[in-house]
BAGUPA-159573 format. One record per residue (C-alpha): x, y, z. Coordinates in steps of 0.05 Angstrom, whole numbers. Example, Ala and Ser with C-alpha at 12.3 -4.5 7.8 and 13.67 -1.06 7.14 Angstrom:
! residues 2
u 246&v -90&w 156 $
u 273&v -21&w 143 $
! end
This chain:
! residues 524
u -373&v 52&w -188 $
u -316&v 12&w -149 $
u -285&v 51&w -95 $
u -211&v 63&w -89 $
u -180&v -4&w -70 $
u -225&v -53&w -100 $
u -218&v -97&w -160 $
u -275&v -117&w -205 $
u -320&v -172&w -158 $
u -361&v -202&w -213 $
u -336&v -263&w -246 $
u -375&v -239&w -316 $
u -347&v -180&w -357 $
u -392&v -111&w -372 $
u -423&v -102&w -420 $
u -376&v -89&w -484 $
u -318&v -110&w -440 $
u -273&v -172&w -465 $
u -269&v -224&w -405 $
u -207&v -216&w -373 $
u -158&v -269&w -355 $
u -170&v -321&w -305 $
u -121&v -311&w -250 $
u -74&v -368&w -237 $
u -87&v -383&w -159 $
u -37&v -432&w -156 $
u 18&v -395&w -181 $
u -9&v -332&w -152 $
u -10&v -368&w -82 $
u 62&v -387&w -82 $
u 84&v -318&w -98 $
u 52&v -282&w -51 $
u 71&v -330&w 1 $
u 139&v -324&w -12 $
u 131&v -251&w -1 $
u 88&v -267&w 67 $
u 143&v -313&w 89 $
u 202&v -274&w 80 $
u 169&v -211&w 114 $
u 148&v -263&w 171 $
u 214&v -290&w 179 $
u 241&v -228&w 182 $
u 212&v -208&w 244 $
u 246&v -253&w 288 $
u 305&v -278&w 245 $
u 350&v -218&w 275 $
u 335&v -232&w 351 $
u 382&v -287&w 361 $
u 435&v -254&w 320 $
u 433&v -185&w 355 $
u 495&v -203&w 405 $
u 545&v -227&w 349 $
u 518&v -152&w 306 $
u 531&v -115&w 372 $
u 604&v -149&w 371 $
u 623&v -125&w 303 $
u 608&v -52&w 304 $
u 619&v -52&w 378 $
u 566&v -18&w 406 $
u 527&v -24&w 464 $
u 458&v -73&w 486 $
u 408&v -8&w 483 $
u 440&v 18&w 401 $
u 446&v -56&w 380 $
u 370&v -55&w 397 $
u 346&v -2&w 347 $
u 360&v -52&w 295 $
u 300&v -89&w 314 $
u 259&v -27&w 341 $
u 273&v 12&w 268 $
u 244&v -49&w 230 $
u 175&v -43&w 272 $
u 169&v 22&w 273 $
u 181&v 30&w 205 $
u 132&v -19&w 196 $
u 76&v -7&w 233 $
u 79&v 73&w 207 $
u 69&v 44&w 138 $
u 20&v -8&w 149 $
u -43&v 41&w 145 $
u -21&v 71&w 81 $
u -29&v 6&w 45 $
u -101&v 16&w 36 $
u -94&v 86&w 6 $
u -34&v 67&w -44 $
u -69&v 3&w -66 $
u -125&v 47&w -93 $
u -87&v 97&w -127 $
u -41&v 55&w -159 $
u -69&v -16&w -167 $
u -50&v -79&w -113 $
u 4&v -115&w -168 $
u 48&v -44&w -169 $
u 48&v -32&w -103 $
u 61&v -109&w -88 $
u 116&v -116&w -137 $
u 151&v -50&w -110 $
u 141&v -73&w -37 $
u 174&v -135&w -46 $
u 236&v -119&w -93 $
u 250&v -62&w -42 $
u 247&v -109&w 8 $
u 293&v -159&w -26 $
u 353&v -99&w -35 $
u 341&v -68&w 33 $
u 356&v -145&w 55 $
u 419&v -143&w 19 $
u 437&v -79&w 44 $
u 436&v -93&w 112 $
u 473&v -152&w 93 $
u 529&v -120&w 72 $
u 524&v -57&w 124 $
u 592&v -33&w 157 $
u 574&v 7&w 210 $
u 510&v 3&w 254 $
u 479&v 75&w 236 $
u 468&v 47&w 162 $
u 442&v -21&w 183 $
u 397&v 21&w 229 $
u 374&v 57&w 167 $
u 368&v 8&w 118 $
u 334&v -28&w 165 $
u 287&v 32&w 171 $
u 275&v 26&w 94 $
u 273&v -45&w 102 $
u 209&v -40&w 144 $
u 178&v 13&w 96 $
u 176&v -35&w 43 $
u 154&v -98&w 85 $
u 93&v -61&w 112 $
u 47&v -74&w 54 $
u 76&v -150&w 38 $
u 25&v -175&w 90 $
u -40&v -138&w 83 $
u -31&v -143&w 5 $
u -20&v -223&w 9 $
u -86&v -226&w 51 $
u -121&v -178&w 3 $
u -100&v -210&w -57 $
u -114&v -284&w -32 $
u -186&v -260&w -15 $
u -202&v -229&w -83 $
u -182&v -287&w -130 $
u -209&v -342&w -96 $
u -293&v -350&w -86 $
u -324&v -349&w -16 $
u -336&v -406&w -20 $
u -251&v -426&w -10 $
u -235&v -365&w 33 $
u -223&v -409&w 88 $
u -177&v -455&w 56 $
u -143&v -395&w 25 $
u -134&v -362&w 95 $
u -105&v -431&w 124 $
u -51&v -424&w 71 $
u -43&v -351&w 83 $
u -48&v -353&w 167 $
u 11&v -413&w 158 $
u 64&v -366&w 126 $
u 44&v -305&w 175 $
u 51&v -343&w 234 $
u 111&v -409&w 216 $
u 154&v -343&w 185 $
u 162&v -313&w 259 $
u 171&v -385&w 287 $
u 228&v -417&w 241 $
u 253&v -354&w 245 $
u 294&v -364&w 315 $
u 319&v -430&w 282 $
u 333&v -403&w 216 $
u 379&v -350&w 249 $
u 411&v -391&w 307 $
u 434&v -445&w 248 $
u 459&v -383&w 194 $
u 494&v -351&w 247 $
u 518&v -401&w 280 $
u 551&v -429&w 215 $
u 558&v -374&w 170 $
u 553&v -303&w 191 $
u 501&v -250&w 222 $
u 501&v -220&w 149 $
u 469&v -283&w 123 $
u 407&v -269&w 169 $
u 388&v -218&w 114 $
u 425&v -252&w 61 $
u 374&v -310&w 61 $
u 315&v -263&w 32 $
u 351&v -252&w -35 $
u 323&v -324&w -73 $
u 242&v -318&w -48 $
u 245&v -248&w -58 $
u 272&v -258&w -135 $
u 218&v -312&w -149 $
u 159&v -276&w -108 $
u 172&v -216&w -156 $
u 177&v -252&w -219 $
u 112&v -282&w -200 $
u 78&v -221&w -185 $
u 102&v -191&w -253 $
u 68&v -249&w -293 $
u 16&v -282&w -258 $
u -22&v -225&w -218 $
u -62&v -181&w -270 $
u -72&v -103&w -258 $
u -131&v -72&w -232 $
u -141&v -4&w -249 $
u -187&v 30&w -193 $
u -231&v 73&w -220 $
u -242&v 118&w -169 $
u -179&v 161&w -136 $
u -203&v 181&w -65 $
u -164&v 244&w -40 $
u -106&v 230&w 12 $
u -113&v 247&w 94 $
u -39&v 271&w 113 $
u -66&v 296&w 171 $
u -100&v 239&w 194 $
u -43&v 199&w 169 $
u 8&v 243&w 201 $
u -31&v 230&w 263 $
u -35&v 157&w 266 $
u 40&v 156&w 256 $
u 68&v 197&w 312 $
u 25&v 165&w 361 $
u 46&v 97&w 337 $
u 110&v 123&w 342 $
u 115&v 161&w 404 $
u 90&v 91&w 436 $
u 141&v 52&w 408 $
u 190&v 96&w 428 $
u 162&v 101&w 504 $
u 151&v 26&w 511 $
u 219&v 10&w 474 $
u 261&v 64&w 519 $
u 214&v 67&w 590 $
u 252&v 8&w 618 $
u 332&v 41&w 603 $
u 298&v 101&w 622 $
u 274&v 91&w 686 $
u 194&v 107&w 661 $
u 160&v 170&w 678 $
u 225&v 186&w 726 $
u 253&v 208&w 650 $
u 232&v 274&w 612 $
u 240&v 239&w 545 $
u 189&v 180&w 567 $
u 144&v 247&w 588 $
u 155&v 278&w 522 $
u 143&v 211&w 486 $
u 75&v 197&w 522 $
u 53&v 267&w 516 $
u 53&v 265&w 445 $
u 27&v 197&w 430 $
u -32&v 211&w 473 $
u -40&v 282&w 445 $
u -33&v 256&w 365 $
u -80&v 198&w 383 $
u -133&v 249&w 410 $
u -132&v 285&w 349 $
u -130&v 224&w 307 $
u -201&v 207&w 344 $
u -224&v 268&w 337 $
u -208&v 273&w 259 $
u -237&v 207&w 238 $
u -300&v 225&w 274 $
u -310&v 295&w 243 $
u -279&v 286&w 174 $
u -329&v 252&w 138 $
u -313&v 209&w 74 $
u -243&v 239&w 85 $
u -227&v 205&w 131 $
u -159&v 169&w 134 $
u -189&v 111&w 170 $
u -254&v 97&w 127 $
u -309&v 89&w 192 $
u -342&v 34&w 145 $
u -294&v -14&w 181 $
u -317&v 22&w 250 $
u -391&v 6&w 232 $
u -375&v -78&w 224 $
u -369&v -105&w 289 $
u -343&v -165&w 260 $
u -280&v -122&w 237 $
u -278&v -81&w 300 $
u -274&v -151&w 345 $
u -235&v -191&w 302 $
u -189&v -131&w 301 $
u -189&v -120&w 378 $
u -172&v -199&w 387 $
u -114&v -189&w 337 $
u -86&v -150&w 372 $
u -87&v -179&w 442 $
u -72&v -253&w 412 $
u -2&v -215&w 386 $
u 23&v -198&w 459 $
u 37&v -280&w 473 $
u 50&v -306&w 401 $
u 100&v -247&w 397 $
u 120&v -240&w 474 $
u 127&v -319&w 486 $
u 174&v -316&w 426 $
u 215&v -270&w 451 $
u 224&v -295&w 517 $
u 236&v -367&w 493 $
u 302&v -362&w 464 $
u 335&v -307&w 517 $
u 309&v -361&w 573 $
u 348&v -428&w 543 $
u 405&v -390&w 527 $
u 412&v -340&w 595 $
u 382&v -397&w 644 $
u 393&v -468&w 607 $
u 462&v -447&w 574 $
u 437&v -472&w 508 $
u 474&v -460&w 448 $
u 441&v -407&w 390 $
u 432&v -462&w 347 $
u 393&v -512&w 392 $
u 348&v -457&w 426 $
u 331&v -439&w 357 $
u 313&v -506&w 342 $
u 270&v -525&w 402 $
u 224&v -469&w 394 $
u 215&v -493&w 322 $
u 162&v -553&w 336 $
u 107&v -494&w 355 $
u 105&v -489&w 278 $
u 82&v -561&w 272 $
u 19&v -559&w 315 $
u 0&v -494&w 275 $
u 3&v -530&w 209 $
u -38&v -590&w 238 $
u -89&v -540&w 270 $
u -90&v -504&w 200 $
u -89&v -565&w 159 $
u -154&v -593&w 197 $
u -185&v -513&w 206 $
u -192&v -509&w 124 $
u -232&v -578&w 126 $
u -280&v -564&w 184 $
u -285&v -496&w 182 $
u -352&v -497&w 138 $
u -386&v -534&w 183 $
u -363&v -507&w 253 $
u -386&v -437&w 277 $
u -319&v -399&w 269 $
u -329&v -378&w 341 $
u -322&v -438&w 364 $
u -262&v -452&w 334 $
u -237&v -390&w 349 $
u -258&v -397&w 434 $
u -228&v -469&w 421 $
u -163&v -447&w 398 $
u -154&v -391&w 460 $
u -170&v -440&w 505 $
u -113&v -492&w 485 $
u -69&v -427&w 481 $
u -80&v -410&w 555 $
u -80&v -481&w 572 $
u -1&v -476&w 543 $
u 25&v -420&w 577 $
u -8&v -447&w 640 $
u 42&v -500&w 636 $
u 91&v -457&w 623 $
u 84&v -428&w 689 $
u 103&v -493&w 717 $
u 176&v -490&w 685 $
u 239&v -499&w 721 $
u 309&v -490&w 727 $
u 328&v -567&w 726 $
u 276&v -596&w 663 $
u 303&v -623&w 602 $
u 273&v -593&w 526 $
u 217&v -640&w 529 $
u 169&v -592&w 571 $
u 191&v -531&w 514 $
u 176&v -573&w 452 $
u 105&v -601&w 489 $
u 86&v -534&w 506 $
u 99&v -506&w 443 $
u 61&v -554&w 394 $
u -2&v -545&w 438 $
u 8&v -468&w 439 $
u 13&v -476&w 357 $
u -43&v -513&w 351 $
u -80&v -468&w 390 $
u -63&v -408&w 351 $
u -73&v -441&w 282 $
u -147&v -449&w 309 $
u -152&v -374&w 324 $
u -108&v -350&w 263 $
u -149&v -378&w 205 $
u -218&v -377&w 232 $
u -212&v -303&w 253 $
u -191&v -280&w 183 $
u -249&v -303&w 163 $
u -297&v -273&w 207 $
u -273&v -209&w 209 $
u -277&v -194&w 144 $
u -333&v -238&w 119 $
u -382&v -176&w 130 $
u -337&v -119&w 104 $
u -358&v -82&w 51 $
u -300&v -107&w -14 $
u -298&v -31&w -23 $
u -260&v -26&w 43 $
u -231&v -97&w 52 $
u -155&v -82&w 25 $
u -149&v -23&w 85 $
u -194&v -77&w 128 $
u -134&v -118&w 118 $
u -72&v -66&w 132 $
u -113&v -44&w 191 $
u -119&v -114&w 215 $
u -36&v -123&w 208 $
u -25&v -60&w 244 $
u -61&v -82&w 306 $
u -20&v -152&w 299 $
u 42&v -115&w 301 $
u 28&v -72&w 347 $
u 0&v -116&w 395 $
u 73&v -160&w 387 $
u 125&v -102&w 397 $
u 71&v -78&w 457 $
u 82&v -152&w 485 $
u 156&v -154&w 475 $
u 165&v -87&w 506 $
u 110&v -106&w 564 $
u 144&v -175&w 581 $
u 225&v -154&w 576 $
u 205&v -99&w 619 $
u 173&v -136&w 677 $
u 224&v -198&w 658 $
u 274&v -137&w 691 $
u 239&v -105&w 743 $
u 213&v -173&w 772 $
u 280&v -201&w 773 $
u 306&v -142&w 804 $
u 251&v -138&w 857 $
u 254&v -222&w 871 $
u 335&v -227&w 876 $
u 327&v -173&w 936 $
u 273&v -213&w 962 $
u 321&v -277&w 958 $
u 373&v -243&w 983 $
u 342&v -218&w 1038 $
u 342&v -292&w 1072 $
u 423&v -303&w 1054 $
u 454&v -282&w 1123 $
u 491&v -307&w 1165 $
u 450&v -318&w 1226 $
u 401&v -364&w 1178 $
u 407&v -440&w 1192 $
u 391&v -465&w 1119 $
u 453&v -411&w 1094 $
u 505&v -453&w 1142 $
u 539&v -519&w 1118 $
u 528&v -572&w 1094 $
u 467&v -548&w 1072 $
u 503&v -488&w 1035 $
u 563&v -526&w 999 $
u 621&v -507&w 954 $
u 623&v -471&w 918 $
u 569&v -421&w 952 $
u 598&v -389&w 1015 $
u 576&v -333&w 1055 $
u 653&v -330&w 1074 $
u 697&v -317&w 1022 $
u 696&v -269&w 950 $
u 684&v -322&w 907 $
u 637&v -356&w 944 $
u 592&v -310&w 950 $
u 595&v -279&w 878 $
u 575&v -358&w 859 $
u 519&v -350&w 907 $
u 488&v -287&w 883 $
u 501&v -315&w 808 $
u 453&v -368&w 831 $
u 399&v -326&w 868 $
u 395&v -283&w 801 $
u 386&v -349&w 760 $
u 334&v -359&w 806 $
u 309&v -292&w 805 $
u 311&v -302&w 727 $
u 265&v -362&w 728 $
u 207&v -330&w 773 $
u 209&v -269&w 724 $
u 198&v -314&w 659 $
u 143&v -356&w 698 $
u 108&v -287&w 719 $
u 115&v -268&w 649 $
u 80&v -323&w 634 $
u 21&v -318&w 685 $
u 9&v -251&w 654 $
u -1&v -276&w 578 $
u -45&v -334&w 604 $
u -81&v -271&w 636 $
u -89&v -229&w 572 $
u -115&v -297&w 535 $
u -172&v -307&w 577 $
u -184&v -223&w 572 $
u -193&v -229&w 501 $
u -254&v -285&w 511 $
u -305&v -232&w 517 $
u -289&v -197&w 454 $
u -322&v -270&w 415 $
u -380&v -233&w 440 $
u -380&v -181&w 380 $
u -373&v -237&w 330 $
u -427&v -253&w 283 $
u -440&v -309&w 249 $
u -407&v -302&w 176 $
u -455&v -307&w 120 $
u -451&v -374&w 77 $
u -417&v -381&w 10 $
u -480&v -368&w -23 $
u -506&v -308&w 2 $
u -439&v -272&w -3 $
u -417&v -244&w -66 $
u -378&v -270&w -113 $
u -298&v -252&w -116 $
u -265&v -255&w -178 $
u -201&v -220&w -204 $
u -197&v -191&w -269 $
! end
């Protein structure tokens, strides 16, 4: 009997069955990664155009932010729930709804007039984007063979992880010559086709088991992702634990997650979280490094773009544009991953990609206030090509031993941890990127005094001045730009730490079982 999720794994029919239809993978592939694409896009697309949205509905930094905050948290509630809805009511319904919500939330927001419904559609916008990447995984895996899982996760890693980096560019060129509106605007035509697609070339699967629903484990697993969101999104404008709502905030997510824990342990089979995906240690590591490989492919793209256009005075457009090149070294690390990755140990690959990753943001630490774009563009193809080594080859192996019962919510769990390990990194780096330059200007500062030789001309010339009221606002301009620039670079010291964390976790990795030995994946 196939368990709630699954879709029939034996390329020959039962007994008294008619074959069913081959699936299309071609066709089937370029739907679905539309659908990945636009939902990856989406993720970062917004960032750049946040200032010119907080100018038309007029509205401060902190509200403009909830219309990225709504879109993850929206999102990384729903992400569990994939698992559960795909088994009840088959992968191509809950596909095909997921991604023509997503297209009219995306016009919706588009035309929004006042922030409190772009807030909210973005909400819904999120709700419908949760299962676009899980699904995409899940269905690539089931309608190709073993035996061109890694070719079909090369494809698959390069529109989950070039969507988030064109996105910048995308945005910086649409809003720079169009409008903010056209930011959301853009995901009308891939959403149309991905749709049609799914109508026609993705067959149903009709699960013939229903398993029961946890609402309280679900209900669980959502506050507390929740609550932290909300704590690591607010604790900086807050002031931290100084603030009764950051109390409130951690109190419940700690309190929800403890009785999450406790629920999945004791439930049994009813489990929200099925503790088959527990038992694999190739889904628990792979899962763990997910996560922790989202803080700097997440944080580092976040920081990039504030840091040419607050420090290097680069326009939208062109900061946009110089972060795009990461996305080449990713395609050349995924286009020569889906060729080798047969006869390399995945780990290696994997251990090989982390390293070039660290060795990037290590050289990132070394940026300064008077380099040109070559050091961003450098930095960034190496840190792409590092991460298209880790993307591919870690889809692989942690799911190559997961029971296909399990392997759609293998999959949604896998994207939760992705995103949540991104808006942890965002919120982690923005909030030391303020409290270090906070702590380092005063530390600057300190040595600006008169009765300091190097602060007397000529060595402190126009149009600093320790003398006169616009002198020394241009001087403390400067010691913040300053203060800026050792923030990003300890930013930056801290993701190169978290890389080299996340080596020891190879350690739970085992080797994936060959093509032949692993069961043949066909969809009906």
């Amino acid at each position: 009997m196939r368990s709630a999720g699954s879709v029939q794994h034996s390329g020959e029919p039962a007994a008294g069955e008619a074959p069913g239809p081959r699936p299309n993978r071609l066709a089937i592939t370029a739907s679905i990664m539309l659908a990945t694409f636009m939902q990856g896009v989406d993720t970062t697309i917004a960032n750049v155009a946040l200032p010119h949205m907080q100018g038309s509905f007029s509205c401060s930094q902190d509200q403009i932010a909830w219309v990225v905050t709504s879109y993850i948290v929206a999102a990384a509630i729903m992400t569990p729930l994939t698992g559960w809805l795909a088994g009840r009511l088959g992968i191509k319904y809950v596909f095909l709804v997921s991604v023509i919500g997503f297209t009219i939330t995306s016009a919706l927001c588009g035309a929004a007039t006042s922030l409190v419904q772009l807030v909210v559609y973005r909400l819904l916008q999120g709700v419908c984007g949760a299962a676009l990447v899980p699904l995409s995984q899940s269905v690539l895996l089931h309608v190709n063979p073993p035996e061109r899982h890694a070719k079909a996760m090369a494809v698959w890693g390069m529109g989950v992880i070039l969507g988030p980096i064109i996105g910048p560019a995308l945005g910086g060129w649409l809003t720079d010559d169009y409008s903010w509106r056209w930011v959301f605007y853009i995901n009308l035509p891939p959403g149309l086709l991905a749709a049609a697609g799914i109508m026609i070339f993705i067959h149903d699967t009709r699960p013939a088991q229903r398993d029961a629903f946890d609402w309280f484990g679900f209900a669980t697993l959502s506050l507390a992702i929740g609550a932290l969101q909300m704590l690591l999104d607010r604790g900086e404008l807050k002031d931290w634990f100084g603030s009764r709502e950051i109390w409130v905030e951690a109190i419940v997510g700690a309190l929800c997650l403890y009785l999450f824990v406790v629920h999945t342990a004791t439930a049994g089979e009813r489990s929200f979280l099925n503790r088959a995906l527990l038992r694999d240690s190739n889904c628990v590591g792979g899962t763990v490094l997910m996560f922790l490989i989202g803080i700097p492919l997440y944080g580092s793209m976040t920081l990039l773009p504030t840091m040419m256009q607050a420090l290097m005075n680069y326009p939208v457009i062109t900061a946009g544009f110089v972060t795009a090149p990461r996305g080449i070294g990713t395609m050349i690390a995924m286009v020569l991953v889906a060729r080798i990755i047969g006869k390399v140990d995945t780990r290696f690959l994997i251990f090989g990609g982390l390293a070039l990753t660290a060795v990037a943001l290590w050289q990132m630490t070394g940026f300064s206030l008077q380099m040109g774009m070559w050091p961003y563009i450098t930095t960034g193809v190496l840190q792409g090509f590092g991460l298209g080594f880790v993307f591919t080859p870690l889809s692989v192996v942690t799911f190559s031993t997961l029971p296909r019962s399990v392997l759609t919510q293998g999959t949604a769990i896998f994207s939760l941890m992705r995103n949540i390990g991104g808006s942890v990194g965002i919120s982690i780096v923005e909030a030391l990127l303020a409290e270090n330059t906070q702590v380092v200007h005063s530390q600057l500062a300190e040595h600006v005094r008169p009765d300091n030789p190097l602060a007397q001309g000529p060595l402190l010339a126009a149009p600093y001045s320790l003398t006169n009221v616009h002198g020394i606002a241009a001087l403390n301009a400067e010691i913040t730009r300053q203060a800026q620039m050792i923030a990003y670079i300890d930013d930056f010291h801290l993701m190169v730490v978290i890389v080299v964390a996340a080596l020891p976790f190879l350690l739970l990795l085992r080797r994936p079982r060959r093509a032949a030995e692993a069961p043949a994946v066909a969809l009906e």
